[in-house]
MIDOSE-1310 file (N, C-alpha, C; in nm, 2 decimals, decimal comma, always signed):
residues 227
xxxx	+0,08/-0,12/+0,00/+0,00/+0,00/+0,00/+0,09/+0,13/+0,00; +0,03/+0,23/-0,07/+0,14/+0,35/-0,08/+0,07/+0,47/+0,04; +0,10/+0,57/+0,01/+0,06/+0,72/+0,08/-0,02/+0,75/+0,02; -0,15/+0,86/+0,04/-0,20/+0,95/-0,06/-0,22/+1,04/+0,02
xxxx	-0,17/+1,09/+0,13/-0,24/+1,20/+0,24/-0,06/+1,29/+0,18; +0,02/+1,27/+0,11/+0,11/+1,45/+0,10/+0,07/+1,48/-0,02; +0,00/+1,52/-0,03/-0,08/+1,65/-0,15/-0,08/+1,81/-0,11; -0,06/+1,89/-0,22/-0,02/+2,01/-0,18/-0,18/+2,09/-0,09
xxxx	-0,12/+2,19/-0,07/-0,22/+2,24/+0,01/-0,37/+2,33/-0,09; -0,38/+2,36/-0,22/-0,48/+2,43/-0,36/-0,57/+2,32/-0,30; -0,62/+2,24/-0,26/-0,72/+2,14/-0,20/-0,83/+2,15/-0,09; -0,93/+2,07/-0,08/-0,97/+2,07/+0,02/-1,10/+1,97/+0,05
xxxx	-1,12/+1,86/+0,18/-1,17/+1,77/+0,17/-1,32/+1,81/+0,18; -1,43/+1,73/+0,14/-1,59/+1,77/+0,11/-1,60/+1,73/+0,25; -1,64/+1,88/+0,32/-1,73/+1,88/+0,46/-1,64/+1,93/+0,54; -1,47/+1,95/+0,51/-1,44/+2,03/+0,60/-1,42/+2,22/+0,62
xxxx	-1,38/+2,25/+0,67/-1,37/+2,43/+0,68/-1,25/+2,48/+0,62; -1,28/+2,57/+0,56/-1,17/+2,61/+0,46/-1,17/+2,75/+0,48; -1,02/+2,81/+0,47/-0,98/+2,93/+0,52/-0,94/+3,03/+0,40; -0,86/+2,96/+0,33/-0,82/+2,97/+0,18/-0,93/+2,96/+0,08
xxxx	-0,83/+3,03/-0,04/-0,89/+2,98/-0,19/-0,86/+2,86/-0,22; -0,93/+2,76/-0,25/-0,91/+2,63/-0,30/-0,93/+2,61/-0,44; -0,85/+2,53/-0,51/-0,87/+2,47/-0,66/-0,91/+2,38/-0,70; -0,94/+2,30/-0,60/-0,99/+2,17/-0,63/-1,05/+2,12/-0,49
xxxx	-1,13/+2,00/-0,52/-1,20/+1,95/-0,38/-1,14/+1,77/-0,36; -1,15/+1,73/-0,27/-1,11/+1,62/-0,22/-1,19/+1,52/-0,17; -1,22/+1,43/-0,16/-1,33/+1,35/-0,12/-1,25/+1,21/-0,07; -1,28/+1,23/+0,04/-1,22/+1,08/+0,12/-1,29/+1,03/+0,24
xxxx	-1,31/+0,92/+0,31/-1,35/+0,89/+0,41/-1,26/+0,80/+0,48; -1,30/+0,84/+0,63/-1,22/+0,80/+0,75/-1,28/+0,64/+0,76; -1,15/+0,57/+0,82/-1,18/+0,44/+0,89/-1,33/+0,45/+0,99; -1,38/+0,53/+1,06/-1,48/+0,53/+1,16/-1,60/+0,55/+1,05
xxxx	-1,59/+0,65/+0,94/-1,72/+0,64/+0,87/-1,76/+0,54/+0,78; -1,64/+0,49/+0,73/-1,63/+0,37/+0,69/-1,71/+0,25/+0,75; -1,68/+0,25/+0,88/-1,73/+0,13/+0,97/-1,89/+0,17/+1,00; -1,91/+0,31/+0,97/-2,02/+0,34/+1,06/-2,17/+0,31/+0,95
xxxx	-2,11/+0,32/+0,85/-2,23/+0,28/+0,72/-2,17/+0,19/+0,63; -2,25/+0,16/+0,51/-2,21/+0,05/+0,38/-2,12/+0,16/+0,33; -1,98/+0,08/+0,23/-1,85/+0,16/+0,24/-1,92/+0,24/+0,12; -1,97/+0,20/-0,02/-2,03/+0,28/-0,13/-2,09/+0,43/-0,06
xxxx	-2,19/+0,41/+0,02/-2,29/+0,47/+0,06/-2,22/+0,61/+0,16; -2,10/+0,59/+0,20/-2,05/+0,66/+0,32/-1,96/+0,75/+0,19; -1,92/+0,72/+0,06/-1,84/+0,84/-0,06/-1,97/+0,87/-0,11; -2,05/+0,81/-0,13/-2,20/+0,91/-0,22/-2,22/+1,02/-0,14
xxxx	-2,26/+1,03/-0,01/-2,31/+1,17/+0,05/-2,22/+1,24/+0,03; -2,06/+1,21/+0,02/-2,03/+1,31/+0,01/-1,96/+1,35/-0,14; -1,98/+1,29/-0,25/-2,03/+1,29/-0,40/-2,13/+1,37/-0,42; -2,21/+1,35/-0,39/-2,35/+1,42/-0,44/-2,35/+1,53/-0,39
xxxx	-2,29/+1,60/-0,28/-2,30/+1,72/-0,25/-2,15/+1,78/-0,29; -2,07/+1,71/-0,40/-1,95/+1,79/-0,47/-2,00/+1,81/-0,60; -2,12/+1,76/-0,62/-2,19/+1,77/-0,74/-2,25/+1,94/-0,75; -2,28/+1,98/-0,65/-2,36/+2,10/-0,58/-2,22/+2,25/-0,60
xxxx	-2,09/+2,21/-0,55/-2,00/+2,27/-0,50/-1,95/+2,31/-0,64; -1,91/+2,47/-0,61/-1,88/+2,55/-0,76/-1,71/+2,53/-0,83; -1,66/+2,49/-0,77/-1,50/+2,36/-0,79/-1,52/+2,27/-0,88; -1,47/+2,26/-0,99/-1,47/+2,15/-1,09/-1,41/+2,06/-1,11
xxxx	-1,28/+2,05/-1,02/-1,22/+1,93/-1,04/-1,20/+1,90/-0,89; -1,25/+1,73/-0,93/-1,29/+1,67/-0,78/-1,18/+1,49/-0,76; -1,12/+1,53/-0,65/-1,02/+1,44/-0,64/-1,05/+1,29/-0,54; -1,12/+1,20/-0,54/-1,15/+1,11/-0,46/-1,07/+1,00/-0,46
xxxx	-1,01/+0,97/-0,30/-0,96/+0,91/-0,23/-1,01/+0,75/-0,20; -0,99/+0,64/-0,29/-1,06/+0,55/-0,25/-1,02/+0,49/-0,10; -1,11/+0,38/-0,05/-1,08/+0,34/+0,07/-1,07/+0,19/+0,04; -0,93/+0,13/+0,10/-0,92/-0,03/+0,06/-1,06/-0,10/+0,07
xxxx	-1,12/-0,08/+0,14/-1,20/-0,13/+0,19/-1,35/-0,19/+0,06; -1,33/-0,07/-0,01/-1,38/-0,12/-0,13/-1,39/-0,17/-0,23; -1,26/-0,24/-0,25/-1,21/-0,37/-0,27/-1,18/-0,31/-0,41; -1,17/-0,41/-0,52/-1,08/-0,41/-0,65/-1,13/-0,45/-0,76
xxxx	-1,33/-0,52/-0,77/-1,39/-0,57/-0,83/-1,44/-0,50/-0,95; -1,49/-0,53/-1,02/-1,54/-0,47/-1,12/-1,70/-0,38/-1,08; -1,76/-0,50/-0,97/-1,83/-0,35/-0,93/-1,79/-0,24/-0,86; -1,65/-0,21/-0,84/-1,58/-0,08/-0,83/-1,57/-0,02/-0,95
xxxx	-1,53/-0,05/-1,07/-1,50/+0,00/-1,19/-1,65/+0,04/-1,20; -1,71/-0,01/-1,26/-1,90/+0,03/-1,23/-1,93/+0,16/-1,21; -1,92/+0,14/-1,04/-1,98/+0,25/-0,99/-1,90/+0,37/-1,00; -1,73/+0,35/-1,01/-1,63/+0,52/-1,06/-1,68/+0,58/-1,16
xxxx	-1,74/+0,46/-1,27/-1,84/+0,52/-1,40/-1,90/+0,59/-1,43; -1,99/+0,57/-1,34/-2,13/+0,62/-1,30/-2,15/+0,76/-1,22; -2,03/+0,76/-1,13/-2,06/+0,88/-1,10/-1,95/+0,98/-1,19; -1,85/+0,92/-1,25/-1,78/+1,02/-1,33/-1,86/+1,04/-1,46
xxxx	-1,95/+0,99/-1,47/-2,06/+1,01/-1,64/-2,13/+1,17/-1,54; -2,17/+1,12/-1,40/-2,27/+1,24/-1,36/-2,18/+1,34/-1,34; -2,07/+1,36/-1,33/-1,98/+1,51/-1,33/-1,96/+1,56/-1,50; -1,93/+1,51/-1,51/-1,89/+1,50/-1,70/-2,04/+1,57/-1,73
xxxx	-2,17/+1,57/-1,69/-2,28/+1,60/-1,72/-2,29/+1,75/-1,67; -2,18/+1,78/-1,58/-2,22/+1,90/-1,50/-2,06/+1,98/-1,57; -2,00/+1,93/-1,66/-1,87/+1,95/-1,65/-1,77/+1,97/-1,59; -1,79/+1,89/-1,47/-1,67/+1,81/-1,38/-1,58/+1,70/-1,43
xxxx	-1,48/+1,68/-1,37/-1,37/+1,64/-1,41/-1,36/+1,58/-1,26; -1,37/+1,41/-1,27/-1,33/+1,34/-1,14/-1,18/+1,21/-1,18; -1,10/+1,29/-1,07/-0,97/+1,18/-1,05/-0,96/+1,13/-0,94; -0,92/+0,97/-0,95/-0,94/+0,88/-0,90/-0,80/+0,87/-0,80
xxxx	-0,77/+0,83/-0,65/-0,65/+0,81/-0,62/-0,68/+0,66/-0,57; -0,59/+0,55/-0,58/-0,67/+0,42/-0,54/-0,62/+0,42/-0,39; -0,69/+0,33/-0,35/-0,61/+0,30/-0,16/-0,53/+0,16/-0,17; -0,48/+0,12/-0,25/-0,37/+0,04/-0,27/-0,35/-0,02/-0,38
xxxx	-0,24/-0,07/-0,38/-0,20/-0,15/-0,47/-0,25/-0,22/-0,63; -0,38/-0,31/-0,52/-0,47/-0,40/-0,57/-0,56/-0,30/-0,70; -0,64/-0,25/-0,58/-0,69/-0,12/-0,66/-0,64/-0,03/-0,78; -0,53/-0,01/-0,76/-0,42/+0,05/-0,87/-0,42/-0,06/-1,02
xxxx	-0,39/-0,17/-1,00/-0,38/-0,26/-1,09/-0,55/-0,28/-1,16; -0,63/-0,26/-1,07/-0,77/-0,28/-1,11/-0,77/-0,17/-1,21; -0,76/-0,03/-1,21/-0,80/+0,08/-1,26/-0,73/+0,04/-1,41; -0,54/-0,01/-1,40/-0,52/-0,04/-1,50/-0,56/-0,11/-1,63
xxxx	-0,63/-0,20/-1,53/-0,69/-0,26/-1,63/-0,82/-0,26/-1,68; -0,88/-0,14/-1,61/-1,05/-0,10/-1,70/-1,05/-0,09/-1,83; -1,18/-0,09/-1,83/-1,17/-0,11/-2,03/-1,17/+0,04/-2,10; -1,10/+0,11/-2,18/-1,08/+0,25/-2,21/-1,22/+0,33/-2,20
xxxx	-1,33/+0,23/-2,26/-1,45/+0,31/-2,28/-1,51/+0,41/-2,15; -1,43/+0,32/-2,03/-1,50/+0,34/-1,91/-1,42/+0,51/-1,88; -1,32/+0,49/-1,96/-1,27/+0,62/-1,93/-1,20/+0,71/-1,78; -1,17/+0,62/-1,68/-1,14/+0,64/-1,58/-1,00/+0,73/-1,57
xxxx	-1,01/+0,84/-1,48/-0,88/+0,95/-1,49/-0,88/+0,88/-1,37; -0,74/+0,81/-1,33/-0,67/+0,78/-1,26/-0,50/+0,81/-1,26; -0,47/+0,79/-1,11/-0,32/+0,88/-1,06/-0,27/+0,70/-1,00; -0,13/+0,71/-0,96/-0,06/+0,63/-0,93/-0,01/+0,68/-0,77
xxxx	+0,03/+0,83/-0,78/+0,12/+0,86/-0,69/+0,09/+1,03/-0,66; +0,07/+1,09/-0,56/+0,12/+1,21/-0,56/+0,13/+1,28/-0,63; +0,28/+1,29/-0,64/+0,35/+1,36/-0,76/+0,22/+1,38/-0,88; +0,23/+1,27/-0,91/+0,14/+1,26/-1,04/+0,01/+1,32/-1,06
xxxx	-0,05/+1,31/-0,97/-0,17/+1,43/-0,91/-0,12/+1,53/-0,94; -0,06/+1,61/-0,85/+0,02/+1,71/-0,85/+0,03/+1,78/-0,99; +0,13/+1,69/-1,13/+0,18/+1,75/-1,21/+0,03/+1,77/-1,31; -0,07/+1,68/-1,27/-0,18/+1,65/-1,36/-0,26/+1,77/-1,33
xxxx	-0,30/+1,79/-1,22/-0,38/+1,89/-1,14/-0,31/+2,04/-1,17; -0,13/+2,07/-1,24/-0,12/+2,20/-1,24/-0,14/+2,21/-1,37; -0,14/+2,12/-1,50/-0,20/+2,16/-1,60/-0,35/+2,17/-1,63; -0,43/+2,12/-1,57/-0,60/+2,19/-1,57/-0,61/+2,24/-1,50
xxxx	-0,54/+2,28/-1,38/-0,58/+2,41/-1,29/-0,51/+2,56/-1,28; -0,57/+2,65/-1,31/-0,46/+2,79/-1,34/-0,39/+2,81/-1,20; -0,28/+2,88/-1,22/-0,25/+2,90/-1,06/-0,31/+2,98/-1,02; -0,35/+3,04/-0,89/-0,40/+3,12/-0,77/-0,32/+3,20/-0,85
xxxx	-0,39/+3,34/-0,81/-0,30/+3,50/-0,82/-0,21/+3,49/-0,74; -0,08/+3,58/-0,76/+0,02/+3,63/-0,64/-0,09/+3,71/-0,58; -0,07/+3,74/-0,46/-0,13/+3,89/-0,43/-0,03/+3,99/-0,41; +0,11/+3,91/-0,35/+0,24/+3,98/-0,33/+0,28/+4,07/-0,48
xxxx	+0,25/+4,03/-0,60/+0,34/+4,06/-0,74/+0,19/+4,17/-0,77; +0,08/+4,19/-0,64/+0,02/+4,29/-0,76/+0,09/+4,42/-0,81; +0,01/+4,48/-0,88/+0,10/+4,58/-0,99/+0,06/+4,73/-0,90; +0,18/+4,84/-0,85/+0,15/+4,92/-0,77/+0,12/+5,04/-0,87
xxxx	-0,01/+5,06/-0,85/-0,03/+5,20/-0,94/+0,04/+5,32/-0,92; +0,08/+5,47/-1,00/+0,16/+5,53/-0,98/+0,07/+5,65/-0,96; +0,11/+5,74/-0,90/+0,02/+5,88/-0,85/-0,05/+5,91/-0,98; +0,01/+5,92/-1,09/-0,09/+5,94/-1,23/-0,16/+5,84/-1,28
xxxx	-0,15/+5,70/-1,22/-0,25/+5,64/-1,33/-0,38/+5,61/-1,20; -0,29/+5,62/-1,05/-0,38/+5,56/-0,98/-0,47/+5,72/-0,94; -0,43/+5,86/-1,00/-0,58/+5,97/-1,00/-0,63/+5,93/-1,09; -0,80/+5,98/-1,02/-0,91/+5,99/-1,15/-0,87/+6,11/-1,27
xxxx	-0,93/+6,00/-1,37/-0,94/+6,08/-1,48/-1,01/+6,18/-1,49; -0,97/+6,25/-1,51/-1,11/+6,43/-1,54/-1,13/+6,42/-1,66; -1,21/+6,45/-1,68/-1,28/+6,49/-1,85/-1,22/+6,62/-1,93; -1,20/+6,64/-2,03/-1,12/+6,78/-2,07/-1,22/+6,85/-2,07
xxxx	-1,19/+6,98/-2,02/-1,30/+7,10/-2,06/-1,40/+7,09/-2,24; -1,45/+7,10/-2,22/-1,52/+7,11/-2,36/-1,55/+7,25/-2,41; -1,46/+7,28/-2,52/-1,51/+7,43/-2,58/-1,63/+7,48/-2,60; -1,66/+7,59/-2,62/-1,79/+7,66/-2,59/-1,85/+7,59/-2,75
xxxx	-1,98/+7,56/-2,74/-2,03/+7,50/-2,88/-2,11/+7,65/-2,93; -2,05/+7,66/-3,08/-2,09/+7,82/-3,14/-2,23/+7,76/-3,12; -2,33/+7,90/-3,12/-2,49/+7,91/-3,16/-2,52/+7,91/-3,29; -2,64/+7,78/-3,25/-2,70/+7,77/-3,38/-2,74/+7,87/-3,44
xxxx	-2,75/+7,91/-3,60/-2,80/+8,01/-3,64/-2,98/+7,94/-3,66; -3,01/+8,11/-3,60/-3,19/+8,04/-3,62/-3,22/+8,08/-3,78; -3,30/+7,97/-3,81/-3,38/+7,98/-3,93/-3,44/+8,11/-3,98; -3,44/+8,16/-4,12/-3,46/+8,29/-4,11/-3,67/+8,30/-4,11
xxxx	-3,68/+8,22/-4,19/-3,77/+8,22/-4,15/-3,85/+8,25/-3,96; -3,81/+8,15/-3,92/-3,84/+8,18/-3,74/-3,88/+8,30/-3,71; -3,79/+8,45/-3,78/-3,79/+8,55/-3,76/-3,92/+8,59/-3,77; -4,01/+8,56/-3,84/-4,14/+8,57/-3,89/-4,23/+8,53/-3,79
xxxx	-4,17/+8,46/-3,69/-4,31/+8,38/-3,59/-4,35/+8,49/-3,51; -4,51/+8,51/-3,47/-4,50/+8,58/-3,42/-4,48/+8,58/-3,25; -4,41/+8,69/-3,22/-4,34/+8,63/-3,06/-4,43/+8,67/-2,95; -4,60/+8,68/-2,97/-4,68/+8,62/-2,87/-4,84/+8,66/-2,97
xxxx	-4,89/+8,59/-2,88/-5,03/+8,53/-2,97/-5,10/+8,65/-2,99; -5,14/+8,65/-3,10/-5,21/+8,80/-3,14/-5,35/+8,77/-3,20; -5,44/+8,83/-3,12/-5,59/+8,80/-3,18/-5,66/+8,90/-3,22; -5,70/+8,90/-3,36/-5,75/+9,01/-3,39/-5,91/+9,00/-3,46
xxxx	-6,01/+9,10/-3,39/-6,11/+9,05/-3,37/-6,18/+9,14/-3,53; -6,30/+9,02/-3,57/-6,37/+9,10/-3,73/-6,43/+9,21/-3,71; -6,38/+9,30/-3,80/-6,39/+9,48/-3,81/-6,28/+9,55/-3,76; -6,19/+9,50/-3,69/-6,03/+9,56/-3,68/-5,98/+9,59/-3,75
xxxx	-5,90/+9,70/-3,74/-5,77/+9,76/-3,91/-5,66/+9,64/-3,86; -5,60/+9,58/-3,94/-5,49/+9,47/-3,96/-5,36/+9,56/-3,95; -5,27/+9,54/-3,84/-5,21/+9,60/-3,77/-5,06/+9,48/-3,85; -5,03/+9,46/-3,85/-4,99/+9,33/-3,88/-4,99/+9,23/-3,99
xxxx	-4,96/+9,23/-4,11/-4,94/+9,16/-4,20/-4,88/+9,03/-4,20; -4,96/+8,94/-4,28/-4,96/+8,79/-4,22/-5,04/+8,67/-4,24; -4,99/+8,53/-4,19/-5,11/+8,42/-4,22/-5,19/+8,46/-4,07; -5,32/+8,46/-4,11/-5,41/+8,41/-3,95/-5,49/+8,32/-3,96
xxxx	-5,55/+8,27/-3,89/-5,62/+8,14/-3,90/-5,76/+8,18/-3,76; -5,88/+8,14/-3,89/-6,01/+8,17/-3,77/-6,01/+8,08/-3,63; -6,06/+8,15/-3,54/-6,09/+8,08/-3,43/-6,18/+8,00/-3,42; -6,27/+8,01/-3,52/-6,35/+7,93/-3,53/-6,38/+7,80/-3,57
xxxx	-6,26/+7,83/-3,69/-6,24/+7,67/-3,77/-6,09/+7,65/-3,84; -6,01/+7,76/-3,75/-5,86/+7,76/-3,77/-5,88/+7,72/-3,95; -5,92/+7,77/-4,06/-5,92/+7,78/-4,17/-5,80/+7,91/-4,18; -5,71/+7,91/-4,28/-5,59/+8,01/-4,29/-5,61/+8,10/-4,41
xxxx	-5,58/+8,23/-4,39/-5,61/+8,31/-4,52/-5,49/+8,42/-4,46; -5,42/+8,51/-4,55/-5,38/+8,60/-4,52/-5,40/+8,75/-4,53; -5,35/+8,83/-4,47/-5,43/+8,93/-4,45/-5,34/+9,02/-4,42; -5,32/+9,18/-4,48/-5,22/+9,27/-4,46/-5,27/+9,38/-4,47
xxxx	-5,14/+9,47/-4,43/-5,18/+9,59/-4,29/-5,24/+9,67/-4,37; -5,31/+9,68/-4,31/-5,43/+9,82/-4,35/-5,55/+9,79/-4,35; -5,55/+9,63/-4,39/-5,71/+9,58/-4,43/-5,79/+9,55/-4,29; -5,94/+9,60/-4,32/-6,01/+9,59/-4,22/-6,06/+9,39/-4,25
xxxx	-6,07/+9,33/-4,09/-6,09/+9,20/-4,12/-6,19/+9,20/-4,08; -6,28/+9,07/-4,17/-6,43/+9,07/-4,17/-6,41/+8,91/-4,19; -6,57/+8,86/-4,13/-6,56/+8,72/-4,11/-6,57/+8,61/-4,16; -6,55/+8,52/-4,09/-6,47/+8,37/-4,15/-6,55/+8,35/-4,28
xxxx	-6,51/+8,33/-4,46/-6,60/+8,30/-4,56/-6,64/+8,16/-4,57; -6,56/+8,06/-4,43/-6,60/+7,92/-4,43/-6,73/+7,84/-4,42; -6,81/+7,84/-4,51/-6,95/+7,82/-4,45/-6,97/+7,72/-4,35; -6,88/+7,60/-4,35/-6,90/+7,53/-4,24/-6,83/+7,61/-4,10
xxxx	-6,79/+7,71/-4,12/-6,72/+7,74/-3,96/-6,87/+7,78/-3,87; -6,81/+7,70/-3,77/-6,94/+7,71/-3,63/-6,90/+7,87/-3,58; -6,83/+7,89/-3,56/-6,84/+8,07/-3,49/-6,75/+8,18/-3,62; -6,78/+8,21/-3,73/-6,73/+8,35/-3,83/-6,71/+8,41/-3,76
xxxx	-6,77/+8,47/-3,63/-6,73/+8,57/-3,61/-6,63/+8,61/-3,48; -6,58/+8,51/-3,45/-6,49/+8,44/-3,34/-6,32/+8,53/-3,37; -6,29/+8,61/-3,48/-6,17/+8,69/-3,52/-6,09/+8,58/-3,56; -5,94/+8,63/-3,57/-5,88/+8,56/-3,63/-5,72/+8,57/-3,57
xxxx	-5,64/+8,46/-3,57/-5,52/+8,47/-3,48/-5,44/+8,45/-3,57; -5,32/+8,55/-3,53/-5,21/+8,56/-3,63/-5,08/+8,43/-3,59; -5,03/+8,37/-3,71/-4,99/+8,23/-3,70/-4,86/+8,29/-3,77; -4,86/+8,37/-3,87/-4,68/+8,39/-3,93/-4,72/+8,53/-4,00
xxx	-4,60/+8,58/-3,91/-4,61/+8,75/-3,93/-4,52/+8,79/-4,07; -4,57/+8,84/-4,17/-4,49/+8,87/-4,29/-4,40/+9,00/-4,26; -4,45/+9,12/-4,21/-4,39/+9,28/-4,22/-4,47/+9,33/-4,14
């Protein structure tokens, strides 16, 4: 039987407290939990809730105890088809010897990522997992880049020129009532049925010729001032 307990510290086993950033999760069970339920049944609880956990590569520690049979190959299957489904990535460390030789010789289909040693974890786990940031190498900003930016003043924007027309509008409402001298040269439009006719200065205004207008004699409001 070999070691599997010196693995670096980017780890961390399903169910215990973690202080750190971890890069991967760990899944193993103690001799006592072992004893204390069926040996399958005591890695599933804590499987199925690494299924849940936002860490995608998940490292499970088998326990001799679950011997070297083919329904071991089976059931690694089974739950590495249900990570593969979530896009998890599960590797296998065996708990001995036996077991080691077993994994060798699964049939490719079954596809099992299995480790031999440590190390081998190790070198496997630093090619799919990026390293942690330094925090020590962050980059120190300098008085200029680390002030806010100000906006450059913006030049005065010239004034629009107004339309010459515009000049013509008249610059407040002018109502001029029928029989008034036309003060004002211009379009006006009746009050009564806003129909438009123009009308210029001098002429006395008389009422609306619209025969459908409801009030002729309602005057007329000046709409665009000619002179």
């Amino acid at each position: 039987m070999f070691s599997t307990s010196a693995f670096f510290a980017g780890s961390r086993t399903i169910g215990e407290p973690s202080g750190i950033a971890m890069n991967h999760q760990q899944i193993k069970v103690s001799d006592e939990e072992i004893q204390s339920k069926p040996h399958f049944v005591a890695f599933e609880e804590k499987l199925r809730k690494a299924l849940s956990e936002s860490l995608d590569i998940i490292v499970i520690y088998l326990h001799p105890s679950l011997g070297c049979g083919v329904d071991l190959l089976e059931w690694l299957e089974t739950w590495q088809e249900r990570f593969l489904k979530l896009e998890k990535h599960l590797y296998i460390v065996p708990g001995n010897v036996n077991q080691l030789e077993c994994l060798e010789v699964s049939h490719p289909d079954q596809g099992l990522k299995y480790v031999a040693n440590a190390n081998e974890l190790e070198a496997i786990l630093s090619d799919v997992i990026p390293p942690l940031p330094d925090q020590t190498m962050a980059p120190v900003l300098t008085s200029i880049e680390a002030a806010p930016q100000r906006s450059e003043p913006k030049a005065p924007q010239p004034a629009i020129p107004i339309a010459r027309e515009e000049e013509h509008l008249p610059k407040q409402s002018v109502r001029m009532d029928v029989g008034a001298r036309v003060l004002l040269s211009g379009e006006y439009v009746c009050a009564g049925c806003h129909i438009a006719r123009m009308w210029l200065k001098g002429d006395i205004a008389v009422e609306c010729a619209n025969p459908e207008c409801p009030s002729s004699d309602a005057g007329w409001d000046l709409t665009y001032e000619l002179f």
